[in-house]
C-alpha positions as CSV (number, residue, x, y, z in Angstrom):
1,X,108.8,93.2,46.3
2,X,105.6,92.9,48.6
3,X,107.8,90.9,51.3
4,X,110.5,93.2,51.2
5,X,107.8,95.9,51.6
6,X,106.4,94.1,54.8
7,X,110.0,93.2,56.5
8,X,110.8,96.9,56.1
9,X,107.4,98.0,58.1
10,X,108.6,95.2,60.7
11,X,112.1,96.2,61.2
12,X,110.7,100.1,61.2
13,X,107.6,98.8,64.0
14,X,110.2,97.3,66.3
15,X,113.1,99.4,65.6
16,X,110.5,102.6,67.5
17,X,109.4,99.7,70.1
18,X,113.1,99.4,71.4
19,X,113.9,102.8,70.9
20,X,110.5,103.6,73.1
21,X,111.9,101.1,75.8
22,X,115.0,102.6,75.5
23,X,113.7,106.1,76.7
24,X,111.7,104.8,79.2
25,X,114.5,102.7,80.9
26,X,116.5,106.1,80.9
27,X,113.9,108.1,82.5
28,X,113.4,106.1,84.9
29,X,117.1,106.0,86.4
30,X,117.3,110.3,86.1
31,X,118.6,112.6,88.9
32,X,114.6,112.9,89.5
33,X,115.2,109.5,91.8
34,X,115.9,111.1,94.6
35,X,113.8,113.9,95.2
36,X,111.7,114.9,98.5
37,X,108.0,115.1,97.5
38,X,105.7,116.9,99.7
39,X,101.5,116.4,99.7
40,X,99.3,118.0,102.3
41,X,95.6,116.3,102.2
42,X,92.6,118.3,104.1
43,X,89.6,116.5,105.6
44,X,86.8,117.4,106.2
45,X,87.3,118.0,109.7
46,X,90.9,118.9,110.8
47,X,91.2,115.9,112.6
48,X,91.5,114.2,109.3
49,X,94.2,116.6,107.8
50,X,97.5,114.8,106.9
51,X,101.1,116.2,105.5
52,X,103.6,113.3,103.9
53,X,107.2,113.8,102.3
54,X,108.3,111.0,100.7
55,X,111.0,109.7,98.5
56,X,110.4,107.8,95.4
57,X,112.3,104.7,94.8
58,X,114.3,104.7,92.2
59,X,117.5,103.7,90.7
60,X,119.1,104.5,93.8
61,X,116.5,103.0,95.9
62,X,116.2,99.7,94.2
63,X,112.2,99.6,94.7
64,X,112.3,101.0,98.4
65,X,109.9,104.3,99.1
66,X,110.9,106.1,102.1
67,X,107.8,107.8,103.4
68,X,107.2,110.4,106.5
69,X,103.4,110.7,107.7
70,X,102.0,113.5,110.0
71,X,98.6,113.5,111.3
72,X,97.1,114.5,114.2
73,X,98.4,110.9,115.8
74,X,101.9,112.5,115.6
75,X,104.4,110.8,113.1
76,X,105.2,108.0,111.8
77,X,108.5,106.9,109.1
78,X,107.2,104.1,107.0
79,X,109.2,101.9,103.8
80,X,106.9,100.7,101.1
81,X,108.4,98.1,98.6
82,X,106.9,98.3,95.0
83,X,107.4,94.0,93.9
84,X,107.9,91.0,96.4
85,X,106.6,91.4,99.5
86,X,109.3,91.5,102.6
87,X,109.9,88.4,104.0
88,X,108.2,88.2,107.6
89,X,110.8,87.1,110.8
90,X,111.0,84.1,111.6
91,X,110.8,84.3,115.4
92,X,108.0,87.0,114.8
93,X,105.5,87.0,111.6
94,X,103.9,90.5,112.1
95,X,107.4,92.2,112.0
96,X,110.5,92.3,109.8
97,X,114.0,93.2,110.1
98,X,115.2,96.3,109.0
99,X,119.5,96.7,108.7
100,X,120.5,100.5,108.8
101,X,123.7,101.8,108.4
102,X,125.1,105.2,109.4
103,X,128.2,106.8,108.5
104,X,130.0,105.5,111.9
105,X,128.0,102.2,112.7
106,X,124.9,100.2,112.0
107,X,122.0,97.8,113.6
108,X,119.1,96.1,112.7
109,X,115.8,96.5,114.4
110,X,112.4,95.1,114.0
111,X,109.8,96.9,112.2
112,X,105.5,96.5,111.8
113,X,104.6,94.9,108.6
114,X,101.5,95.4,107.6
115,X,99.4,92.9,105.9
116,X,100.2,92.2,102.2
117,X,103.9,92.3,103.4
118,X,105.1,95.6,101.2
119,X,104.0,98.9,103.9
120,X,106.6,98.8,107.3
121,X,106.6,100.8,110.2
122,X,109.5,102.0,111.4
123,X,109.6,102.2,115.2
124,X,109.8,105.4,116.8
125,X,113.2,105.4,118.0
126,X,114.8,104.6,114.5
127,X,112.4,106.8,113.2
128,X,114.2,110.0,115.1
129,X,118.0,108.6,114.4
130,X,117.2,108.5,110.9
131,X,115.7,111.9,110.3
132,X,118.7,113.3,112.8
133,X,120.8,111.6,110.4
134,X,119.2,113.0,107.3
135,X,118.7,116.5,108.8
136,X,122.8,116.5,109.6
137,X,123.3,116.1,106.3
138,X,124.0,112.2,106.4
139,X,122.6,109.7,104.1
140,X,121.6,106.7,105.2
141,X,121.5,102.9,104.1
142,X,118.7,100.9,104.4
143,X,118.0,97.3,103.5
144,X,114.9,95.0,103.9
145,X,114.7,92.0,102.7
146,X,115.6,91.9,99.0
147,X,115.2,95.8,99.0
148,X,118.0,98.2,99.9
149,X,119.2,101.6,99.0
150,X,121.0,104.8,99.8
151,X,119.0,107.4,101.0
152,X,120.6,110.7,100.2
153,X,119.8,114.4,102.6
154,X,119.3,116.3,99.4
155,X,116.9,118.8,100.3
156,X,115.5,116.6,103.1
157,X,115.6,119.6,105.6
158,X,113.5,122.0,103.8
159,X,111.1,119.4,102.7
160,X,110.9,118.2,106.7
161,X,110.5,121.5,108.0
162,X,107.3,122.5,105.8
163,X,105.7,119.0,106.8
164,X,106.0,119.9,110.6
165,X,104.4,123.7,109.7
């Protein structure tokens, strides 16, 4: 009686583990993946103001952050990877190769990684097709190393246009 007592408690216990797994394994692959964040962070002197947008990673994503930085510096388009860091290239260890794809052709092109091997730069030139790209309503692939994803123009514009205000 006692045992059968205990087992039942058990099966209950793990029975709301799995189903807590469960939820959070759904929630984390929701619509919400791709959605434009924005953050504006004051200084204490204006020189230090910054705006970012940036794009989660997600389900969509697989682990890749898309982020847009303004300061007074200008702008810069940078990926984080949440995991592994990105392998370094071989003919170059402070950079990596970055593959995008647009709707009518693709390239790859070297960008800055940054120590720790997860934070790259994206040069400025790719940094200007792809928010073109994203503005006109394109998405755009990008892969890096074991990280790739779609990265869909929902709402991009508006999002863009309050981070250059």
């Amino acid at each position: 009686m006692v045992m059968a007592i205990a087992t039942t408690k058990i099966d209950t216990y793990w029975k709301g583990v799995l189903a807590a797994l469960f939820l959070i394994l759904l929630s984390s692959c929701s619509s919400c993946c791709q959605v434009w964040h924005f953050e504006n962070t004051l200084g204490t002197l204006p020189t230090y103001n910054s705006s970012r947008i940036y794009l989660c990673p997600g389900c969509e994503t697989n682990g890749l952050e898309l982020e847009l930085v303004r300061t007074t510096c200008g702008l810069n388009l940078y990926i984080n990877v949440f995991g592994l860091e990105v392998p370094a290239d071989c003919n170059d260890p402070e950079t990596t190769q970055v593959y995008v794809s647009f709707r009518e052709y693709s390239y790859t092109f070297p960008a800055f990684r940054f120590v720790g091997g997860q934070r790259l730069l994206i040069p400025a030139d790719a940094r200007d097709e792809i928010i073109s790209w994203l503005m006109a309503g394109q998405s755009v692939y990008l892969r890096v190393g074991r990280y790739d994803g779609d990265i869909m123009p929902d709402k991009f514009g508006q999002v863009f246009e309050r981070l250059l205000k």
